[in-house]
N, C-alpha and C positions, 0 to 999 in steps of 0.2 A: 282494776280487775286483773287477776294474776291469768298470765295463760291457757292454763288449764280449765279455771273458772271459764276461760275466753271461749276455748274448741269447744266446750258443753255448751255454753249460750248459743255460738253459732249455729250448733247441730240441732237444737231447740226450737232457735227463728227459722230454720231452713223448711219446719215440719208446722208450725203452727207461729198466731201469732195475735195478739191483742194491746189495745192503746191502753193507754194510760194517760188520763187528764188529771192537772191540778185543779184547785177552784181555792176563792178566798174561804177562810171561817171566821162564823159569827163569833161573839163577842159578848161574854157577861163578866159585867163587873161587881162588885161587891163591898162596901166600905160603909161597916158597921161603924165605925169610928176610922180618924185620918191619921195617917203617918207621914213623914218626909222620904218615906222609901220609893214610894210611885207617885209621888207629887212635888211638883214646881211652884213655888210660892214667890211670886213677883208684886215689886210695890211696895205698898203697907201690907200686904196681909199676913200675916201669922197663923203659929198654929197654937192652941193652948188645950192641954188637955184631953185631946181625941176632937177637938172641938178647931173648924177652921173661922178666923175672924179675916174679913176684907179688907177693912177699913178702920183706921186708926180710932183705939180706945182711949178716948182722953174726956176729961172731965171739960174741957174751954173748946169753943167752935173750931173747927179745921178744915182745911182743905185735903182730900186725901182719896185717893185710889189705888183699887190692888186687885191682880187677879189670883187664880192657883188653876195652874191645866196638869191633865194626869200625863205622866210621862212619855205614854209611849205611842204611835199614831194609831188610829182604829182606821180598819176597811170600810169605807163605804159604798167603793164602787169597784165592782172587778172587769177589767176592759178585753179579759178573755172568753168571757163569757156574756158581757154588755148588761151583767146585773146589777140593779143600785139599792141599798140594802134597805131595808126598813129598819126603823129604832125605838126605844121606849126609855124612859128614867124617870125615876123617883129618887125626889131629894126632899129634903125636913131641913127649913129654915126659918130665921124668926127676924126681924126687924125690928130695934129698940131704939128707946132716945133717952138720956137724962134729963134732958130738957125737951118737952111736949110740944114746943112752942117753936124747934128745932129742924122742922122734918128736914128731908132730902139727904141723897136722890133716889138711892135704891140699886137694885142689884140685878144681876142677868144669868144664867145659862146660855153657854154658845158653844159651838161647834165652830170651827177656824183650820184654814193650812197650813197656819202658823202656830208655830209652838211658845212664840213670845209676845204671846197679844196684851199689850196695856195700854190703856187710853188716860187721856185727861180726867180731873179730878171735874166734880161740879155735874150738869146736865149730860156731859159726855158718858157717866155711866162705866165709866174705866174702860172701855171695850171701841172708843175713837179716839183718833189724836185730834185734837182741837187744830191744827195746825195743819191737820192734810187728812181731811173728811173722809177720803176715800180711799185712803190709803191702805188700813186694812179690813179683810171680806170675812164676812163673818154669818151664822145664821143663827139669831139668839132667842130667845122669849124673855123681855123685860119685866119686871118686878117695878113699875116708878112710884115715885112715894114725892114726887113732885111735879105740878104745872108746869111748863117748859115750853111756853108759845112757837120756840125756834124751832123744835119737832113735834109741830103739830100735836100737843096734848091733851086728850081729852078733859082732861081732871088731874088729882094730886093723890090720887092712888086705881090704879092701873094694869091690867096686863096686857102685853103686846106682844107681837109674834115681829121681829127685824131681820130684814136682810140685804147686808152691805152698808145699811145708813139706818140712824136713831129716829127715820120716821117710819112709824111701823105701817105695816103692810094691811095690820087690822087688830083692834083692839076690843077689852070689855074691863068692866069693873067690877069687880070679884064684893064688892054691897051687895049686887044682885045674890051673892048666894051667904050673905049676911060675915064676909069675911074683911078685914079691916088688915090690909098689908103692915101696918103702923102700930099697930095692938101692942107688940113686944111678944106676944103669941107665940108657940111651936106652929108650923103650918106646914102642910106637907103637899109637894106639887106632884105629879105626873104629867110627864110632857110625853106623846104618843105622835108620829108618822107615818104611815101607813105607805109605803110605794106602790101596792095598786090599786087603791085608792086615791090616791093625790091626797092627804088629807091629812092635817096637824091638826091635834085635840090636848087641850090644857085640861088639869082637873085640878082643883084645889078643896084641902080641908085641913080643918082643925083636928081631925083625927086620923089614924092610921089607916083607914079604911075609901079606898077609891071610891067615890062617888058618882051614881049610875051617868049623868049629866056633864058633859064638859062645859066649863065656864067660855072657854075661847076655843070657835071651829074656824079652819079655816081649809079651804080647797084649794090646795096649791100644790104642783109638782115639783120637786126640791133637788131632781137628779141634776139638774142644770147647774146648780150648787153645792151639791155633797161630792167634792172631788176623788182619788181616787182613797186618798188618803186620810184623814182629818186630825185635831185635836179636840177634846172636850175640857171643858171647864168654865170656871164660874169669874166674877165680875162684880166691882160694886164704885161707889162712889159717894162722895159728899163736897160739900161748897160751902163754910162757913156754916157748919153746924156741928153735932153733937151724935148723928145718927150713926148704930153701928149695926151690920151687917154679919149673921153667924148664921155658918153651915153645919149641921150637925153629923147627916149621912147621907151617901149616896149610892145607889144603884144603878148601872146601864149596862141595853142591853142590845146588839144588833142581831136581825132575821133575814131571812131571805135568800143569803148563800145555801144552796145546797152544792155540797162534791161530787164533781163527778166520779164513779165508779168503773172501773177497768169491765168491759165487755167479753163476760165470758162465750166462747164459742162452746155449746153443751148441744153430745144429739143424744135426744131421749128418746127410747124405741119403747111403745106401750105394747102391750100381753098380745093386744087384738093384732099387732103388726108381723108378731112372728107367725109362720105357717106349722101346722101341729106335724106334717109330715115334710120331711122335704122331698121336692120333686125329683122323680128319677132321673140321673144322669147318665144319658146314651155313653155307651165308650166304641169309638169308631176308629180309625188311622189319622182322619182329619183330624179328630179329637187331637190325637197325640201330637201330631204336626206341631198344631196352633199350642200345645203345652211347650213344644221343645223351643217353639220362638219365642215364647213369652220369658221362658228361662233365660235362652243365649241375650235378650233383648236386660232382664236383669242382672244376667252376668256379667255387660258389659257397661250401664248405666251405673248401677249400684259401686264400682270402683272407679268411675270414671269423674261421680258427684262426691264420692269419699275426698278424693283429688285435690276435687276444686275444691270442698272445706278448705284442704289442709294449706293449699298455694292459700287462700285467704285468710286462712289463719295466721300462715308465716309475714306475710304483709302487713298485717296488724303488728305483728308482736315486731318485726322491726323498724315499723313507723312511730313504736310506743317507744320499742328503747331509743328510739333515734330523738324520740322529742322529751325522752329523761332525762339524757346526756344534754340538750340542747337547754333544759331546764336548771342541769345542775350549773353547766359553765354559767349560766345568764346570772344564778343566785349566786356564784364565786366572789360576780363584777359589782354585786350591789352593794354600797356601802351598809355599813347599818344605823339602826338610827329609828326611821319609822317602822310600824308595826304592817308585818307579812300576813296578809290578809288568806284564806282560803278561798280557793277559785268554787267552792258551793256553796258556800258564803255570801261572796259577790253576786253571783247568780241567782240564788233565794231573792238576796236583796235588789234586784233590779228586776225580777220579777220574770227571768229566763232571757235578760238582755231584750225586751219586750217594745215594740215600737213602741207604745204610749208613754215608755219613759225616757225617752230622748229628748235631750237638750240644746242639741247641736253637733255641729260635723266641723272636723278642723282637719290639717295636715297630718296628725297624729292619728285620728280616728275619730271614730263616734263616743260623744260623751253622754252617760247617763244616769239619772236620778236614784239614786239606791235608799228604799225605807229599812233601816237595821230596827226590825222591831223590838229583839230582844236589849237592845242597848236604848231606844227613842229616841234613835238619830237620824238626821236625813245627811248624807253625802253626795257628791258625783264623782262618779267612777270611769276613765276614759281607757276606753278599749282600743289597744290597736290596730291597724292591718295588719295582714299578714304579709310582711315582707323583710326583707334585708334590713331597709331603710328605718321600717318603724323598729327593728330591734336597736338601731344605733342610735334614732330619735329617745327612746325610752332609757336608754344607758345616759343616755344624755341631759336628759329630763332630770332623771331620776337622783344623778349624780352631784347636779348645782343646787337642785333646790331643796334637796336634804336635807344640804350645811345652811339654808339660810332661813333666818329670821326677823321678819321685820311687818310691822303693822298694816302696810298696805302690798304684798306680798298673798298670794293665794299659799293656804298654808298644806302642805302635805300630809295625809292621816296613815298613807299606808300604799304597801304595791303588792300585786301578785304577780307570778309566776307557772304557769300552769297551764295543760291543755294546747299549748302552740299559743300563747296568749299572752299579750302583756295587758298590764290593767293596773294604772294608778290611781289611787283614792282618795280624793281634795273633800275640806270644807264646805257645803253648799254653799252657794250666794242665793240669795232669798230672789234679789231684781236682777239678776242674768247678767247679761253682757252690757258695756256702755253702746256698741252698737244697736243692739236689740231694745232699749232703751232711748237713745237719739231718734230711731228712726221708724221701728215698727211700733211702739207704743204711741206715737205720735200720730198714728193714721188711725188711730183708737181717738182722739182728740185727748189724749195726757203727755202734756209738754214738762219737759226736762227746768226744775226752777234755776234760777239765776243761780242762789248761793249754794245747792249741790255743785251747781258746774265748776264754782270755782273752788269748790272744796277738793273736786276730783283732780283737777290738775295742780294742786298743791300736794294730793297725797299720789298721785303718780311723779312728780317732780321727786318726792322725797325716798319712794321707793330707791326709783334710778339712779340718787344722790346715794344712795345707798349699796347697789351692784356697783357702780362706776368706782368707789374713792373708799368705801366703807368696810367692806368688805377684804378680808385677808388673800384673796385673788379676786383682781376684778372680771366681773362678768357684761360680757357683751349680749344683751338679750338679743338682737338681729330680724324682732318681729314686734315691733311696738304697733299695734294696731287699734282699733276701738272692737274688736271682737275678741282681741284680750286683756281685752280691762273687764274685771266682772266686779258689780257693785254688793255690797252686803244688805242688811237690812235697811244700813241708815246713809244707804249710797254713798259709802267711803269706798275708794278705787283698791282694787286687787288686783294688782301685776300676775297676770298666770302665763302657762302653754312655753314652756321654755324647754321646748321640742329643737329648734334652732339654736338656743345660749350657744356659745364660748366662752371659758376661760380663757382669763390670761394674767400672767405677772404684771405687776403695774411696771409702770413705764418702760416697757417693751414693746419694739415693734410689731405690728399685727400683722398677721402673713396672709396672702392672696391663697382666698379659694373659691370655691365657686357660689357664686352669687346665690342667694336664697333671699325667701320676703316675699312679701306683698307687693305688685306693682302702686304706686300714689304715694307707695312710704316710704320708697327706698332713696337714697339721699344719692346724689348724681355722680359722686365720686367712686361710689361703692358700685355703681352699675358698670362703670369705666373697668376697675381696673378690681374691682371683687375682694376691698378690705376693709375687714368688718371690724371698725372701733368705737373709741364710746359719743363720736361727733356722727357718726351714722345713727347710734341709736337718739342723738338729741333732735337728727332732722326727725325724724319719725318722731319723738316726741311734740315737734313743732306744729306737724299735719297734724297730729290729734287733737292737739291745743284750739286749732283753727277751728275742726269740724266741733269741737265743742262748743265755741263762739258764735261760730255761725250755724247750724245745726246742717253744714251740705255735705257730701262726702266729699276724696278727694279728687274725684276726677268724675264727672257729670257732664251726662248732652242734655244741651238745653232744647225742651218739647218743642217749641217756636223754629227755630233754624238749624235745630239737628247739628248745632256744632259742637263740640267739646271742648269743656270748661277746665282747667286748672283751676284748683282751689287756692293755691299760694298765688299764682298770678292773678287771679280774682281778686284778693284780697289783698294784692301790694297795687293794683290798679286803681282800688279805690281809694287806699294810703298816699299814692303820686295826689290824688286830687285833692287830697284836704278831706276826707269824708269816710276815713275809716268806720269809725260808729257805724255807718250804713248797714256794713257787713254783719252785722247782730243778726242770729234767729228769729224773724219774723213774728216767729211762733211764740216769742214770749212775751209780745206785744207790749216791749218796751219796761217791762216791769224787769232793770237791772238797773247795776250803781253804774251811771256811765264812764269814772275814772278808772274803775276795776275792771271793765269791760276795753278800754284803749288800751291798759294792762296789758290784758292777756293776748290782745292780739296783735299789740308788739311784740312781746314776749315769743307767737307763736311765730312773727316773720322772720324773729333772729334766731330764731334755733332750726328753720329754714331755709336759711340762707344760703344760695348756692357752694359760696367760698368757706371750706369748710372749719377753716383758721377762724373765719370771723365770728363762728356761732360760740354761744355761752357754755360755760361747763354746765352741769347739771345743780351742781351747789350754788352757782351762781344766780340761775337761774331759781329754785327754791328762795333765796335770800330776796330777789325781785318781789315774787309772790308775796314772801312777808312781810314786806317793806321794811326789808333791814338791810338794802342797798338799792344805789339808784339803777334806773333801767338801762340796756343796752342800746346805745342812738342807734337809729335802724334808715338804713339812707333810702329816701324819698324813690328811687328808681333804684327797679332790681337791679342787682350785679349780673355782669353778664361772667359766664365763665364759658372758655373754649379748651376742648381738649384736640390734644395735635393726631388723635388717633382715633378713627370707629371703634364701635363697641365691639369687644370681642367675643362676647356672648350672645346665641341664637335666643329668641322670645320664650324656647321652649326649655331653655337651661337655666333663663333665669325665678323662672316661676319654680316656688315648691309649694304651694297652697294657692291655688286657682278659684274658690271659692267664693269670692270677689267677683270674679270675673262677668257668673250670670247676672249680676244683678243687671235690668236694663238700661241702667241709670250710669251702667260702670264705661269705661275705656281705657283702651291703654294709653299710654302717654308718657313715654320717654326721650323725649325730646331733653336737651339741656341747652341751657340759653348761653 
């Protein structure tokens, strides 16, 4: 807003005034025939013709799954308003076989969070992973075309309403209205939700024409389910047969949202209110008095609130140019590279920076979930604080991880600049954090599997192998923690949050500054004396290693005797006895490879290891992982290490992300042995 525009707006608000609310908007789609423009085609499915097929067209039996989701996320639920939408669709499909004698399995409609939803080929219906049932949430109406004991099947043609699992919720047989899923038929479905209603209604026919009776009711409230955002799309599958699955068109549609409307302030005076005479007005000296005060009273109010506009005006306009100028130097310092996002952009897309799309809170700022509709992508977008610190963090950020590239690396999409605001735009990770993941998903009763864990610390080994040696200046990330490790869909590690990095020339000495990190990760040398290299970031790789192993953090009071536990002396206590194994996560109740498991948690004592000469390089360590070299002997009783001087930093200098710290479970503990 230029100045001028500014002093009118001011003088505007000064005299009147009215809200302005957003609200989400419904959604009608339309797809007389399909193209690749607004659609995802994953799997086997194709597209032929205007015509979508799911499932692999072959003449000899197969195995074969495939979905197709429309591109871009729809609204289901608006958390500004606490409304969750109602929906309706019509789709025309047909189920054939070459051989009769072939069926299975049949195909689905689902609504999903996930934009890359494929399942197993067979019973799974393309829409589960055979492999982790639960893994992804969905809410479908099934088409089966086959008996299926393992989900509860009533028969071998079926329709069922699912959600989150392939046993359905409630089921009917579309005989009853003389319709044969299997026919090779055009058949045309409407699927109906009503949100104040609680109530799902299926309709099926052989004709164009809705049919007064739904084949499948069901009375169920689905807000619990339809999160804010969703994907729609279709699903199919086969097992050793012949059966193919074709979409022909589709329609959706969401209700419910209404906008709100800005609040006119209107005063309407009717005929009867005005008086046909007006009352005589006495004229006295009082009279006059009470006129000359009322005058001197706006002759000296009226210049006096002119004033204060214009002092508030001036305020503005050089808090604006102070934060142009502050915007231009910051865009001088950025490298280029990634794409410069708009700050209403950003905003649209997070939904006004709106609690309900928060992620989480780091040293940097608050991170959160952005739906770019117009593109049907999900991102997180982290916002700074406002201060000094986070503009040196974000130059900093912004500067190392630019230049790099590498697969287990959170990948950069974009920065803004704007508003007094910094704001970078990462890749969503679908499973969050490996913290959030170890620890809170686990009080959910979903434990972390054996062969993720070791996948995570081969692809965080490789990352590091990567900053450390690979890299045309090495990078010291100086905050290796489990809250920034972010997992992807197929829980492979993402190194992010390199708010702390340092460069540096390779084999140069690293110079003392002031200590930063996490307390449990920071390596003991570096609290000493405040120099940050790449044997600091392998101890902190070490602790993560552990907490992965063991599923504990690094520093824990135990419920029992209230004392506080080290996680590395925990775990080389039980190394002196002979009975490391012990140290395994409980929680996964023994289902890992036990030699991979003494691995890792060698592996995690020597990158550990007090003396910072004796820990592994980080390639080294990678090589261990893949058994393309033998392990580092790791000696039975800790090393002690003594330094000849107190530490020379206060508790409250060494902390720069405190976050940790509430958790109840957390302590400090910088003790060095």
């Amino acid at each position: 807003m230029n100045p001028r525009k500014l002093l009118v707006f001011l003088i505007i608000c000064s005299l009147s005034c009215g809200p302005s609310l957003v609200s989400s908007n419904n959604v009608n789609l339309e797809f007389q025939f399909f193209n690749l423009r607004n659609l995802t085609l994953l799997g086997d499915s194709y597209l032929r013709n205007g015509v979508v097929g799911l499932t692999r067209d072959l003449e000899v039996p197969s195995s074969s799954s495939g979905s197709i989701i429309y591109n871009y996320p729809i609204a289901f639920f608006d958390p500004e308003t606490n409304v969750t939408a109602s929906f309706s669709t019509r789709f025309a499909f047909s189920i054939d076989n070459i051989n009769p004698t072939s069926f299975g399995d049949g195909l689905t409609f689902f609504l999903s969070p996930n934009n890359q939803t494929l399942g197993s080929p067979g019973g799974f219906l393309g829409l589960v992973n055979s492999s982790q049932l639960t893994k992804n949430r969905f809410i479908a109406v099934e088409f089966d075309t086959k008996l299926d004991l393992d989900f509860n099947d009533p028969d071998g043609n079926h329709v069922g309403l699912d959600i989150d699992s392939l046993i359905s919720v409630k089921t009917a047989n579309p005989m009853l209205r003389a319709i044969n899923l299997k026919s090779g038929n055009l058949i045309t479905a409407w699927i109906d939700y009503s949100n104040e209603r609680k109530k799902v209604e299926v309709f099926l026919s052989y004709s164009s024409f809705k049919p007064d009776e739904p084949l499948l009711t069901v009375d169920i409230d689905l807000s619990d389910y339809l999160k804010e955002f969703m994907f729609a799309g279709f699903s199919a599958s086969t097992e050793g047969s012949t059966e193919l699955h074709h979409i022909q068109n589709w329609s959706f549609q969401t209700t419910g949202f209404r906008p709100v409307r800005p609040r006119i302030h209107s005063h309407n005076v009717s005929d009867s209110s005005v008086p046909l005479r007006p009352p005589p007005i006495p004229v006295s000296d009082s009279g006059n008095r009470h006129h000359k005060r009322i005058g001197l009273a706006l002759g000296i109010g009226c210049p006096a609130f002119f004033c204060a506009v214009l002092v508030v005006f001036g305020w503005v306009s050089v808090k604006k140019w102070r934060g142009i100028r502050t915007d231009k130097s910051l865009k001088a310092e950025l490298v280029t590279g990634p794409r410069e996002f708009n700050y209403k952009e950003l905003k649209s897309a997070t939904k006004g920076f709106h609690q309900s799309r928060i992620l989480g809170h780091g040293a940097f700022g608050t991170v959160y979930k952005a739906f770019f509709v117009d593109l049907g992508t999900i991102s997180a977008v982290k916002r700074s604080k406002h201060s000094h610190e986070g503009k040196s963090e974000f130059l900093s950020e912004l500067s190392i991880i630019a230049c790099l590239r590498h697969k287990n690396l959170v990948q950069l999409q974009g920065w803004c600049v704007e508003k007094g605001e910094l704001l970078l735009v990462y890749e969503f990770m679908p499973n969050g954090s490996l913290d959030k993941v170890l620890y809170q998903d686990s009080e959910s009763g979903k434990t972390l599997k054996w062969s993720y864990r070791y996948n995570i610390a081969v692809g965080l080994a490789s990352a590091l192998t990567y900053l450390h040696q690979e890299c045309e200046q090495q990078v010291i990330h100086r905050d290796i923690k489990t809250s920034n490790i972010m997992l992807d869909g197929s829980y492979n590690a993402r190194l992010g949050d390199f708010g702390l990095a340092r460069l540096m020339d390779h084999d140069k000495s690293p110079v003392s500054t002031l200590t930063a990190g996490t307390m449990g990760y920071l390596a003991p040398e570096y609290l000493q004396y405040g120099k940050a290299t790449e044997k600091t970031d392998v101890f902190s790789y070490g602790v993560v290693i552990l907490e992965l192993a063991c599923g504990r953090r690094p520093i824990e009071r135990e419920e029992e005797s209230q004392k506080t536990v080290n996680l590395v002396d925990w775990v080389w206590k039980l190394y002196s006895e002979g009975k490391i194994v012990a140290a395994a996560d409980e929680r996964m109740t023994g289902e890992f490879d036990e030699a991979g498991m003494k691995k890792l948690l060698l592996v995690g004592l020597s990158c550990a290891n007090p003396d910072s000469s004796e820990r592994p390089s980080m390639r080294r360590v990678l090589q261990i992982l893949n058994n393309e070299a033998e392990p580092v002997v790791v000696p039975k009783v800790k090393p002690s290490l003594t330094f000849s001087n107190s530490l020379p930093l206060s508790i409250n200098e060494i902390f720069s992300d405190g976050e940790d710290c509430g958790s109840p479970k957390s302590q400090l503990d910088i003790r060095v042995d």
